[in-house]
N, C-alpha and C positions, 0 to 999 in steps of 0.2 A: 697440779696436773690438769690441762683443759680434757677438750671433750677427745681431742684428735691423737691425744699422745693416749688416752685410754684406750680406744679404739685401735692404734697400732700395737699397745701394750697385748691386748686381748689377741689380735688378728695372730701374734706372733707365737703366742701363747698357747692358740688354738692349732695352727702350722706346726707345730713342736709335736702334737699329738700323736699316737701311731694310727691312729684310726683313719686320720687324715693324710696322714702318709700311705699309707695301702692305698684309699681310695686313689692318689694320684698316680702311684702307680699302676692299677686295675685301668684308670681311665688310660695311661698310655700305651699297655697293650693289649687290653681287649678293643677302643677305640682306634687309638691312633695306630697301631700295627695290625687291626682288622683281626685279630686272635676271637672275637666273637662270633663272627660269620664262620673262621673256619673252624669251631668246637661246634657252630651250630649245624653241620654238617654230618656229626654223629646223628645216625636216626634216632627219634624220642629222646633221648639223651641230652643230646647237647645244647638245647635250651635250657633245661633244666639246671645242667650245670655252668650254662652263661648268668641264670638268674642269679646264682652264688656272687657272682660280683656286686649282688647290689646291696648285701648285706652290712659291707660296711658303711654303705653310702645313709641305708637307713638307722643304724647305731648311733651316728654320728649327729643327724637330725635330731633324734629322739632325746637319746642321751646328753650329747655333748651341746648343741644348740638350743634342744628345747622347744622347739618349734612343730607343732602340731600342722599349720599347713605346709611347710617345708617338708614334714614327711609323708603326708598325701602327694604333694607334688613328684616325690621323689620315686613314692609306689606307682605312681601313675604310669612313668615314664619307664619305670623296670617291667613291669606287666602289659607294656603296651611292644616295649621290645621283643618279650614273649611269643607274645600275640602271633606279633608279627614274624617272627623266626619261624612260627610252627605252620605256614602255608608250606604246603608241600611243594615236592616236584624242581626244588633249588629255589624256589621263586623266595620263599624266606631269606635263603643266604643271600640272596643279594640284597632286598631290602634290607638288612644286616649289616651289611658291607655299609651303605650309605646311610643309615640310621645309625647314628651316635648317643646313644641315651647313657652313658656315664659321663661323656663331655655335657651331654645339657644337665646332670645333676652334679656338674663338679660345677657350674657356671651359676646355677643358683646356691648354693653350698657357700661359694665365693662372694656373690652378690651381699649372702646375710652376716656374711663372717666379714665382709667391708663396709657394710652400712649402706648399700647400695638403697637406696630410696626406690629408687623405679624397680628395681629386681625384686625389695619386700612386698611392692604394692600389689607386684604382678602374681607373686606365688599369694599372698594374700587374698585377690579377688579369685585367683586357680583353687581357695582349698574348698571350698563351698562342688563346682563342677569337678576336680578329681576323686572326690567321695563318692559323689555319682557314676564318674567312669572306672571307678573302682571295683565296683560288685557288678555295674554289667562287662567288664573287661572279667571279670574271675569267673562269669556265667559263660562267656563268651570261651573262655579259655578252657572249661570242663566240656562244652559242647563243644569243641574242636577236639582233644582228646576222645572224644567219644565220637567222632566222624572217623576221626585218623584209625580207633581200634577196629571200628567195623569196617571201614573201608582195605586195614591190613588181613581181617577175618573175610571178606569177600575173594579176595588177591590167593589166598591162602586155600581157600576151597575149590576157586576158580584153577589154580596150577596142581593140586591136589587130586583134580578129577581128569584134569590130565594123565597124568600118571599114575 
């Protein structure tokens, strides 16, 4: 058996998995049918439970692949989707809308589970700076949560003293 028929033997073997099967489904309706923007749409909530989508995408790294920059790369891009959902005022849901981060973690996912050279090299030299953007995106994400709670605690006293 050469290198190629190992490499399809594994890809297919990998493909058969359920883990990889949820992820491709998650990436085509939280991605491709926009189902994340419009759960991100619930207030507080619904990022929260868009992040739940990205739990298989990191099992799958961890576990099934094995790859320690693959799944920095992978938190990067689920936390960065976060991030970005939680700008208030709808401006999230649409960067949501256009922001596809299950499609960019099925495409490296795919890259390593094909041998893709250029797609290893890239998550590769990524795992070094998403570690980095990892703890100031979770700094980043605690202080938005704590703008958004006092900014709903201002709203709240401000229509409060209204009436």
């Amino acid at each position: 058996m050469d290198k190629d028929e190992k490499r399809q033997l594994r890809r297919q073997r990998l493909m058969e998995n359920k883990a990889y099967q949820t992820m491709e489904a998650l990436t085509r309706y939280m991605d491709r049918y926009h189902l994340d923007a419009l759960i991100g749409v619930i207030p507080g909530w619904g990022d929260a439970i868009a992040l739940l989508s990205a739990v298989p995408f990191v099992y799958f790294s961890t576990r099934v692949i094995k790859s320690v920059p693959l799944t920095l790369a992978v938190l990067n891009n689920a936390l960065r989707d976060v991030l970005m959902g939680m700008i208030p005022f709808f401006v999230g849901d649409i960067i949501d809308f256009f922001h596809r981060a299950n499609i960019q973690n099925m495409q490296m996912i795919r890259g390593f589970v094909d041998g893709d050279e250029a797609m290893i090299r890239q998550v590769n030299q990524r795992a070094f700076q998403s570690a980095v953007v990892f703890v100031f995106l979770l700094m980043f994400i605690a202080l938005m949560i704590w703008a958004l709670i006092s900014f709903g605690s201002y709203l709240y006293s401000l229509v409060s003293s209204i009436f």
